[in-house]
C-alpha positions, 0 to 999 in steps of 0.5 A, spaced: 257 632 257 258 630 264 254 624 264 254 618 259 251 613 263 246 612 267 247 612 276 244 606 279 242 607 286 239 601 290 238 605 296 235 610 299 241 614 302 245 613 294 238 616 291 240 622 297 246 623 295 245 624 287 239 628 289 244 633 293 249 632 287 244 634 283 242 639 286 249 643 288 251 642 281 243 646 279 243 654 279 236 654 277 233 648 280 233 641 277 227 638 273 225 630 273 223 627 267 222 620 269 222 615 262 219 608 259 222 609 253 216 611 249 214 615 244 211 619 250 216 619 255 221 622 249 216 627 247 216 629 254 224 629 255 225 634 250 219 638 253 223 639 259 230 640 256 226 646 253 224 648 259 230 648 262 233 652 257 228 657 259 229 657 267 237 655 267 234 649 270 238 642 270 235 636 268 235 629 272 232 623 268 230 617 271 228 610 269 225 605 274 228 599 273 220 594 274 218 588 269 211 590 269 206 585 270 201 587 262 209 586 260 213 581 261 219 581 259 220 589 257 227 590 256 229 584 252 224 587 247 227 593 248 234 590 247 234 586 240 241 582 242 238 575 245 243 574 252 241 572 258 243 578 263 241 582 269 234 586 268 238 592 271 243 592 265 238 591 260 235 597 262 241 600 262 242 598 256 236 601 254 236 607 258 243 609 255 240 607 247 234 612 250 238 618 251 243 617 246 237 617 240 233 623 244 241 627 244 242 626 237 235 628 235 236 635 238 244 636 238 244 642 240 241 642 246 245 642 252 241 641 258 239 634 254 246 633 254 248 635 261 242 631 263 243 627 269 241 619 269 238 616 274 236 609 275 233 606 280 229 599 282 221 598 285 214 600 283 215 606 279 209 610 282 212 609 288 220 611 288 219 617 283 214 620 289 222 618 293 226 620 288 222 626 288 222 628 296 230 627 296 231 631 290 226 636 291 225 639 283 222 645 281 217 640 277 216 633 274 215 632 267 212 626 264 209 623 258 203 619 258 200 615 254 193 617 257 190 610 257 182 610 258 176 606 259 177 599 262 186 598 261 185 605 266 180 601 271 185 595 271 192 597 270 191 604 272 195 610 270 201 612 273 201 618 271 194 620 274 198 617 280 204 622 280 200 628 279 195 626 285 200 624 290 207 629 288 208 635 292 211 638 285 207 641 280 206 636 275 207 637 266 203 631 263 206 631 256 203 626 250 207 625 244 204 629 238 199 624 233 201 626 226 194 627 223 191 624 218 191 627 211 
């Protein structure tokens, strides 16, 4: 496993730099998965670990450091110790925790085990589509939670963001409803 923690880069020139670590170490090109910690955004990490199994790809999982606004608070939900901390080591905290249940739901998968992390803070829609430009990967694999109706209109849909203004082609994963028996 070559990296066991998440990367927090702050400014452009660090997000450059990982970018071209990334990309130097990826002989089939490199996928980005950008995480939330949902349901959805597992579903689609290990979607894109298959598909870099299957393309030699390498893996760059990122997480925007962001309080939204519907949800204040987010990561100490996430994180179940009661302490006053930095947002951005909460979130690392989470986003470790994250990885480390998605590895161990699928060990023997070494692109997820391989797998970059990245953290980076601001509005997410805005610094993926940064991430994106400095890393240039092959595609962006993200979950949605595929919000209709008036919480679309009001919150807006990162994901319908990202597949409108990325210059990569874009895997919308939902996470797979168990039926009803």
């Amino acid at each position: 496993m070559t990296n066991r923690t998440a990367d927090l880069a702050i400014s452009s020139v660090e997000i450059r730099e990982h970018a071209e670590a990334a990309r130097s170490r990826a002989i089939g090109g490199v996928i980005l998965v950008p995480v939330d910690f949902s349901d959805h955004s597992r579903a689609a990490l290990i979607q894109a670990a298959e598909y870099a199994e299957a393309m030699d790809a390498s893996l760059v999982v990122l997480h925007v450091v962001h309080d939204p606004g519907e949800m204040p608070g987010y990561y100490s939900k996430l994180i179940k110790k009661k302490r006053v901390t930095r947002i951005q080591d909460m979130a690392a905290e989470a986003f470790d925790l994250f990885m480390d249940e998605a590895i161990d739901a699928s060990p023997g998968v070494a692109s997820l085990q391989d797998a970059d992390r990245l953290m980076v803070s601001g509005l997410p829609v805005t610094r993926l589509l940064e991430v994106v430009d400095h890393l240039e990967p092959k595609m962006v694999v993200m979950g949605s939670q595929g919000r209709t109706g008036l919480k679309h209109l009001v919150i807006g849909s990162k994901a319908a963001q990202i597949v409108q203004l990325c210059p990569v082609p874009v895997t919308i994963v939902k996470q797979a409803v168990a039926s009803e028996q």
